[in-house]
N, C-alpha and C positions, 0 to 999 in steps of 0.2 A: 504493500500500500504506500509507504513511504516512498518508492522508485517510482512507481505510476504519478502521484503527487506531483513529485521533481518532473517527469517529464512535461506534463502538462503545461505546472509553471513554468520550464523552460519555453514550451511552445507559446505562450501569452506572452513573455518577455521579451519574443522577437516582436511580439507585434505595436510595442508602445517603447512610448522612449519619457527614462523616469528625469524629469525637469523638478528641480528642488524648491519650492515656492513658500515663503516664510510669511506672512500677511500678519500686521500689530501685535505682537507678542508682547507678551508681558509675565514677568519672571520675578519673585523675590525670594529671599533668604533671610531669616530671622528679624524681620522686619527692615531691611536691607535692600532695595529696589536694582537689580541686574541689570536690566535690559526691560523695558518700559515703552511700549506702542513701535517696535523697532520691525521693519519689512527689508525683505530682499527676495530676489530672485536672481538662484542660479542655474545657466540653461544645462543641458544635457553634454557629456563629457568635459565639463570646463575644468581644470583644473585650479582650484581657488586657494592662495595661500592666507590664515584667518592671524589677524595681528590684533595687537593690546597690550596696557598695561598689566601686571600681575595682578589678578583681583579683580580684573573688568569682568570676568565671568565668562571668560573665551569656552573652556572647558565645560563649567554651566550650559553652554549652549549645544554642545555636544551631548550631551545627557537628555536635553529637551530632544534634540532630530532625531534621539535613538527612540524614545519614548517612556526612558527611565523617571521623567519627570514631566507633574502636570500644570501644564501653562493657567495662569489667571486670567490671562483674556488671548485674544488672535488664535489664529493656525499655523501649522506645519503642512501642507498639500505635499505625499510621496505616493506615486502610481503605488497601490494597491498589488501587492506581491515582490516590490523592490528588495534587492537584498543590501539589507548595510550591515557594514564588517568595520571592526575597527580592534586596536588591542588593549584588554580589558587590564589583563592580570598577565604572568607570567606562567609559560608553561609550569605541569607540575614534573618534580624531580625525579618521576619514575623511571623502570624498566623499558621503555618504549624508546626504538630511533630516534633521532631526529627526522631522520627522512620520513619516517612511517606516522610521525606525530603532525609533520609539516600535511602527509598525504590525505590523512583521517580528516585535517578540516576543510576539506572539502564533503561534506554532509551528503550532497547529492550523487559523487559520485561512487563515492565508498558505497552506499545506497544500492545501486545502482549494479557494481561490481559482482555484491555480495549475490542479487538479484537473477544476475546470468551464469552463476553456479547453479541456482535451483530451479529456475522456470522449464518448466515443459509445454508450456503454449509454444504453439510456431509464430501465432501473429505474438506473443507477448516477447518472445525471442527477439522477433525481427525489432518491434519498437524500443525495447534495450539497448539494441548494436545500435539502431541508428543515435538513438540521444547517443549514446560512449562514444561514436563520434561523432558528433556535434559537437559536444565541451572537449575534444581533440585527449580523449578521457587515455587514450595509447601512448602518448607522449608524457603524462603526468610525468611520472620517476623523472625523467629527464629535465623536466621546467622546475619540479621543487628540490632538485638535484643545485640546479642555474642560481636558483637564489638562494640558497643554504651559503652557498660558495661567496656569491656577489655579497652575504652579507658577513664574512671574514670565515666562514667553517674550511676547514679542510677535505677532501678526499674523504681520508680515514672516520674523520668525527663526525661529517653525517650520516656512518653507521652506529655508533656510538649512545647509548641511553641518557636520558635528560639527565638522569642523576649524577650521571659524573662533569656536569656544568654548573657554574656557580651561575646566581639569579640575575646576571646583567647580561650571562650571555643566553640563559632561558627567555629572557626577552626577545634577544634578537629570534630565538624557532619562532616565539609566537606572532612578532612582526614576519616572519616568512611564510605563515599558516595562512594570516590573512592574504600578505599577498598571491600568494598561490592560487585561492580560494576566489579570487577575484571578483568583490562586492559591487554590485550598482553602483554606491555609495560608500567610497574609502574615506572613513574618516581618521585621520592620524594624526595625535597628541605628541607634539614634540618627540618623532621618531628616532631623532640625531641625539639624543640624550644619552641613550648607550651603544652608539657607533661609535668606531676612530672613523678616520678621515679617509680612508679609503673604503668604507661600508656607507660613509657617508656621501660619495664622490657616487656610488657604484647607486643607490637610491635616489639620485636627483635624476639619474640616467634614465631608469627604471619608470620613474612616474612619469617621465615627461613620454616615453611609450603607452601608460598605461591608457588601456580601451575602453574606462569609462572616468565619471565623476571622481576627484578628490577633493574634499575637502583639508586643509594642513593646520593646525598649529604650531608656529616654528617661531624662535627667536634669529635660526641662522638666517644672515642676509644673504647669502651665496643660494642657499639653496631655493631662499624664495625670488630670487632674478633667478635663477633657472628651469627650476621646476614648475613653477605656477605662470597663469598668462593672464592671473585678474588676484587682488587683494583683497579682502574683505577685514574694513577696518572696525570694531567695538569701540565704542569711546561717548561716553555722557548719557550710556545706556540706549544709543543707537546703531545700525548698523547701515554700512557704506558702502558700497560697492565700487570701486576701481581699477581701470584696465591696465594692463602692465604687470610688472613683475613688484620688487619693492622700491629701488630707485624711482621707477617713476611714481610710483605713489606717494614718497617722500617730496617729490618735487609738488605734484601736482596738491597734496595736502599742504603743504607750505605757502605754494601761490592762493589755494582757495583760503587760509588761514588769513593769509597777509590782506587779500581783498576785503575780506568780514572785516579784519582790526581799521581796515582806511573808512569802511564805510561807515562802522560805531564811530568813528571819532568825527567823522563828516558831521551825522547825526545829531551826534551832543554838541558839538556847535549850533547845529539849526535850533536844537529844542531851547538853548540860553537864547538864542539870537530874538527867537520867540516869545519864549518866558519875562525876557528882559522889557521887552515892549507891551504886553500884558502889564507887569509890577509898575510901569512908568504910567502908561497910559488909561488903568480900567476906572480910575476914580474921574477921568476926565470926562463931562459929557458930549464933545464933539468926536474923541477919539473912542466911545463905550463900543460903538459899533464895532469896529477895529478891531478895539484889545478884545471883544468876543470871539471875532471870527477867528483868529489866531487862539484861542482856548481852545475851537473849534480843531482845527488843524491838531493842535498839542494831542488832542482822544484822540483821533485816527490815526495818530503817526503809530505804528510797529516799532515796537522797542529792535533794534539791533544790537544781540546781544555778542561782544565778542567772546570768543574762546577763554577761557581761563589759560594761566600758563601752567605747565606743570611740575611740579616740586621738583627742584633738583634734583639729579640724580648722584650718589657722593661717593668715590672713595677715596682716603687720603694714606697713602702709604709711609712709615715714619723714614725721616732720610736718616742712613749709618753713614757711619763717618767714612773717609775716603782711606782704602788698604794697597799696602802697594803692590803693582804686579806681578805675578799673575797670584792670584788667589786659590785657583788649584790648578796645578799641573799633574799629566800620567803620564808615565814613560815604560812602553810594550806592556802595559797593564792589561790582565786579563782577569774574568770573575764569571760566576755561575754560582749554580748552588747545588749541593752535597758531593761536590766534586767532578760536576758536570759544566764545564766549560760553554756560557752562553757567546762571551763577545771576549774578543781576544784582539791582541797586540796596539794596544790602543795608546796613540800619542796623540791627546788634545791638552790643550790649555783654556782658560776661563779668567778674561781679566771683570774689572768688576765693572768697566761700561758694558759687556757684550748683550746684546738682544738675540739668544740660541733656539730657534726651532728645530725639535728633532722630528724629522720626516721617518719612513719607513714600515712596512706595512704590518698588518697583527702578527703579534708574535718574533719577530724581528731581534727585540731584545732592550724599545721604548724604555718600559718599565724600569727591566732590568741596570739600565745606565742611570737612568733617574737616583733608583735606589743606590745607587755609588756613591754618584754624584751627593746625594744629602748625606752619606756616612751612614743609611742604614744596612750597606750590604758592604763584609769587607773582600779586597782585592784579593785575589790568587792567588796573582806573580804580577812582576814588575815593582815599580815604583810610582806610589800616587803620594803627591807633596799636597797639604794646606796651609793657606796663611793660617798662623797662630792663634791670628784674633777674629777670625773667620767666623760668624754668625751664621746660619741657612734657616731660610723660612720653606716650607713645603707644605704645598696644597693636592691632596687627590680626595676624589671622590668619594672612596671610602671613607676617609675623616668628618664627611660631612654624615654618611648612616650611622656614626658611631658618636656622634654629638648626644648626652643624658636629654631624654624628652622632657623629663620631668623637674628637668629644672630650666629656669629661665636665663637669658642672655646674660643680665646681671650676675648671677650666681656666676656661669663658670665665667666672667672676668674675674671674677673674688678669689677664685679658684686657681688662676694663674697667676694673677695681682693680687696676692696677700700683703693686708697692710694699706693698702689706696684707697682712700676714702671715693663713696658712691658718689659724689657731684663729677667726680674727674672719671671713674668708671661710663660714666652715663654719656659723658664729653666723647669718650674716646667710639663708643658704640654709636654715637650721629656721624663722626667721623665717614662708618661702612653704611650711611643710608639706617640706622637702627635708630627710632625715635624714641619717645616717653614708652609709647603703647606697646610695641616691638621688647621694648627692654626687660619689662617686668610679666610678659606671654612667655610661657612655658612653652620649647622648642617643638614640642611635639604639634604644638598648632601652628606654627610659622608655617609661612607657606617655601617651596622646595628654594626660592631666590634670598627670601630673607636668612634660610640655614646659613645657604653659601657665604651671604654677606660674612654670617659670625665665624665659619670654620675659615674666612681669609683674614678675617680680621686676628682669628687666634694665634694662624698662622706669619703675623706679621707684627705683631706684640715687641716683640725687641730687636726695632729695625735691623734686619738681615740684610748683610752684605751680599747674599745670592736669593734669590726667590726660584724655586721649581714649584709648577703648576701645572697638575695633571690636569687637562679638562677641567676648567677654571668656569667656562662660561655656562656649563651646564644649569638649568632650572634659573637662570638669569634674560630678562625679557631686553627687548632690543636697546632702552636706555639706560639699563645697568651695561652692559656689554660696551656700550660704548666710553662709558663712566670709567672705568674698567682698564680702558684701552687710554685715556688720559692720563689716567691714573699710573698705568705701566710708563707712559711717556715720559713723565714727569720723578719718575723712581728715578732714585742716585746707585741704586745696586745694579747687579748681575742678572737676568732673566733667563731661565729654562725652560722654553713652553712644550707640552704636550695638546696638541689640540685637535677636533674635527673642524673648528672654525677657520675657514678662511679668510674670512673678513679680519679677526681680531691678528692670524698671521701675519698678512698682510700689512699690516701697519702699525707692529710692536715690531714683528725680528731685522735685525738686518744681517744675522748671519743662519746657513741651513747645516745643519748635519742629518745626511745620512747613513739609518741604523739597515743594513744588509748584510747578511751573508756571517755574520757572527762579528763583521766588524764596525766602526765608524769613521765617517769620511768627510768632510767639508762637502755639501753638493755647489756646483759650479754656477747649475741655470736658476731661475727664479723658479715660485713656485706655480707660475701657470702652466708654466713647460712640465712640474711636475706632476702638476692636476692632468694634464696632456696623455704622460706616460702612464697614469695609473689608468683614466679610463681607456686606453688602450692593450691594456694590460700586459705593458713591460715597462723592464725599466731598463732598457740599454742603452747605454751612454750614446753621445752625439758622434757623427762620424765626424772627423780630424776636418776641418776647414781647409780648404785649399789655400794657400797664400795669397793673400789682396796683390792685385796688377796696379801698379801706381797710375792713377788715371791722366788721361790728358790735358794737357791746360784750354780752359773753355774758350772759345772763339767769343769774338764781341760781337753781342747784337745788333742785327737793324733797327735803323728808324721806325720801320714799320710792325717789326715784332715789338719793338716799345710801344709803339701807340697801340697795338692789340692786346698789351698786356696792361696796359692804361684802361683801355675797353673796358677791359676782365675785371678789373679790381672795381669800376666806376658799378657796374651790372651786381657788383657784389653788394656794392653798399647801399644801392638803391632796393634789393630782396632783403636787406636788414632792416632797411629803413619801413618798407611794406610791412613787414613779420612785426615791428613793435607797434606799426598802426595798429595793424588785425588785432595785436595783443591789447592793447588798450580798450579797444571795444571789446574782449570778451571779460577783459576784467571788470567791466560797468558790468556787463552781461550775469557775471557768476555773485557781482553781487548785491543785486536784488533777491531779496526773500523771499519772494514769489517763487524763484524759479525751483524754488527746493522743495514746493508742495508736491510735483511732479517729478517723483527721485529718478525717474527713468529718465525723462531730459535732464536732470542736473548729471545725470550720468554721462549720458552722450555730450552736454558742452562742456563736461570736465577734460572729458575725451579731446574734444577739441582743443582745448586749452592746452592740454598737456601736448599736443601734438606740435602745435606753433610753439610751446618753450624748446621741443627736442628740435624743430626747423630752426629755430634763430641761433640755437649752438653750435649745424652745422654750417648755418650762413655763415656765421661769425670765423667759423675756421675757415673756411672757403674766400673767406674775403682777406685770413692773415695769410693764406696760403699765395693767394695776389699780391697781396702787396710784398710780400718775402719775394715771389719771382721780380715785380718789376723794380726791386730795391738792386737784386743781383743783377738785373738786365744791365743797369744803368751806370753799374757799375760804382 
């Protein structure tokens, strides 16, 4: 009965196509209002990456599309039979594959399988084979083989029983159960929270193939310019719909920001302009008429209200005094553990400006160097020097599940600052974003960013001359992450990063080491090249350059190539000069109030907007790239 069901379903689900429709919803929490008369629609296979503060109720709303929770007012519109998948929990640590635990959630076809061992009908036969292939059910092993792999397993280990996996990487089976299983509706909760960087590289790939809807909650910005082709932003208990990746939603929220703030202030000019001639004129009787009509005006004007700004985001790292170089040196140092030789022959050094991202992929030996490096794993052989007065702060993951619930932020500063009185404990906790309220909540309620804030903060208590950072940005939403990233700028110490983020790579390291092959090596190219290699899945070095041919000395141009590259530069400034008109008028455009009753056109001239800010960036290069030729033309 169960296999007959699935087919069925299957046969309906070719025939409608499931469009995500959200109409006035309204959501609260312990007298706490979420998300309050908020609409969207998202169409059929869109890819949508969902953004917010921590605490907006990103996830709350997740829970509402599943049907875990019942709305106060509006609806959720899902075709009837749609199937949504998302990852609840984590596999459990039984006896069962991986593979076969990845295979089993597929319901319909395990179903289905089971089915064509027992059936003795010929038509019940034939309609089995045909659905088995339809959902291409012969290929399974092989496709939940593909993502096992894509998401860091080996070969060997997706034979391997869940139990001999700790629970960060039972998450990843259960994120490759659902994708295997392929839902209508993928809904994913910050999936990159326990990938590295190349599970996390190999998943932006993945979605951007995948064959129907996603919904994302993601704090990484890499993944959502890649992955997603529309944002959907939570904020002041509304929901927004924007096309693009996150860059352009960043842009495009900025210009609609900055339009609203010129308009309120337009505004409150007009309303004193008014009110002032009102207080002057209403006790006069040739002017009563006047200062009425303008009362008049004053009721019908619409408040324009602007945007609040939002709380800083803080962290403040303490500076250590300045150690002379190098700070730790290894010479053919080799380490493992219980006499298994992981990474071998190692000559690096670590002064205290460096910015160090270790690249490399799972299993490599990441970890394994980390732990050296902070002095919890000791050396082999060789020789590893520290300065003497050498501090190290370390941040990983784990430190952050092993923080006491049941005490609050305050206590364990007490706990490591015996003796410091509470007003300077409390000082030091605003410092990491941890306020009054934060201080005195017992960990166990913090939400996964606030932990973080305290297990970095713990980690940085007696400014450390080196910081190592496993996966730092984890359970931290986009304006911690960048908070974060000033944060690291502004540090006078030494930096170790481990990370799936690229964004925060990007512009904290400026040196790579790559972990391969048991050893470590300076990598030569940046990290796009390396992003390059991984999703192609090698990593072999560049072939040897040919030797540059000294070029020839340029001939001097004509008059008449001058004046065409005159032309060129004039045609440039004049499509600049166009592009800020158009801009002008959509900025009147976007903000009038009116046009936000109808979110669907506020959507399409957001669109437009956004389109003419991306045109006037390439005019503008377009027009340096002119005036650079006819500077060289002229010599």
């Amino acid at each position: 009965m169960i296999a007959k069901a699935a087919i069925d379903a299957g046969r309906k689900h070719r025939q409608w196509k499931p469009m995500l429709k959200i109409h006035d919803i309204t959501y609260s929490v312990e007298g706490r209002t979420l998300i309050e008369n908020a609409s969207v629609t998202v169409p059929t296979g869109h890819k949508v990456g969902i953004v917010g503060r921590n605490g907006a109720g990103k996830t709350t709303l997740f829970r509402i599309i599943r049907g875990e929770l019942g709305l106060e007012g509006g609806s959720i519109e899902i075709p009837r039979g749609a199937r949504i998948g998302g990852v609840a929990q984590e596999v459990p640590g039984n006896e069962v594959s991986l593979i076969n635990t990845v295979l089993a959630s597929d319901e319909e076809r395990e179903a289905l399988m089971a089915e064509a061992e027992t059936a003795t009908d010929p038509h019940r036969i034939a309609e089995v084979q045909t659905r088995l292939a339809d959902i291409d059910a012969w290929s399974a092993e092989g496709r939940a083989s593909s993502i096992l792999k894509g998401l860091g397993f080996t070969e060997s280990e997706i034979h391997m029983p869940c139990s001999a996996f700790s629970g960060g990487w039972r998450m990843r089976v259960a994120l490759a159960g659902v994708l295997f299983s392929q839902p209508d509706f993928l809904l994913l909760d910050e999936p990159t929270n326990y990938l590295d960087l190349e599970g996390a590289l190999w998943l932006e790939t993945y979605l951007g193939k995948y064959p129907h809807t996603v919904l994302l909650i993601s704090h990484d910005r890499a993944l959502l310019n890649r992955a997603v082709g529309a944002i959907l932003h939570l904020e002041s208990k509304k929901l927004t719909l924007y096309t693009g990746g996150y860059d352009d939603f960043a842009k495009a929220r900025a210009a609609k920001r900055a339009v609203i703030v010129a308009a309120a202030k337009k505004q409150d000019l007009q309303r004193e302009h008014l009110q002032s001639f009102v207080d002057r004129f209403k006790a006069k009787a040739s002017k009563a008429k006047q200062a009425q009509s303008r009362v008049k005006m004053l009721d019908k004007m619409v408040k324009i209200t602007a945007p609040e700004d939002a709380a800083r985001v803080v962290f403040t790292f303490p500076e250590p005094e300045e150690l002379s170089p190098p700070i730790i040196n290894m010479e053919n140092v080799s380490v493992g553990y219980d006499g298994k030789q992981i990474l071998g022959k190692l000559d690096l050094r670590i002064d205290q400006d460096d910015r160090i991202a270790l690249l490399g992929r799972n299993g490599e030996g990441k970890s394994t160097l980390s732990k050296l490096l902070s002095d919890r794993l000791e050396p082999m052989g060789g020789r590893l020097t520290r300065h003497n007065k050498l501090r190290i702060g370390f941040f990983a993951q784990h430190q952050v599940d092993e923080l006491h619930l049941n005490e609050t932020p305050i206590q364990h500063l007490q706990s490591a600052m015996p003796g410091v009185l509470p007003p300077k404990l409390r000082a030091k906790l605003a410092t990491f974003g941890l306020g009054a309220d934060q201080a005195d909540t017992e960990v166990g309620r913090l939400s996964g960013g606030q932990k973080a804030r305290l297990s970095l903060l713990l980690a940085t208590l007696d400014a450390p001359h080196l910081l190592i950072l496993d996966e730092p940005t984890n359970h931290l939403d986009i304006e911690s992450r960048e908070a974060l990233v000033e944060a690291l700028t502004a540090y006078t110490g030494a930096v170790v990063l481990v990370s799936h983020d690229m964004h925060l790579l990007s512009l904290v390291a400026d040196r790579l080491w790559l972990v391969k092959d048991g050893h470590v090596a300076p990598y030569s190219d940046d990290l796009e090249a390396y992003r390059n290699l991984l999703l192609q899945g090698d990593e072999k070095p560049k072939a040897e350059k040919k030797p540059k041919v000294a070029p020839k000395p340029a001939r001097k141009a004509t008059r008449e190539e001058v004046q065409a590259l005159k032309a060129d530069a004039k045609k440039c400034e004049e499509r600049m000069s166009k592009l800020e008109d158009m801009s002008k008028k959509l900025q009147v455009k976007l903000a009038d109030p009116a046009l936000y009753e109808d979110k669907e056109a506020a959507v399409i001239w957001q669109k437009k907007y956004a389109e003419v800010c991306g045109a006037q960036e390439r005019a503008e290069e377009m027009w340096m790239t002119a005036l650079e030729k006819l500077e060289k033309a002229q010599g």
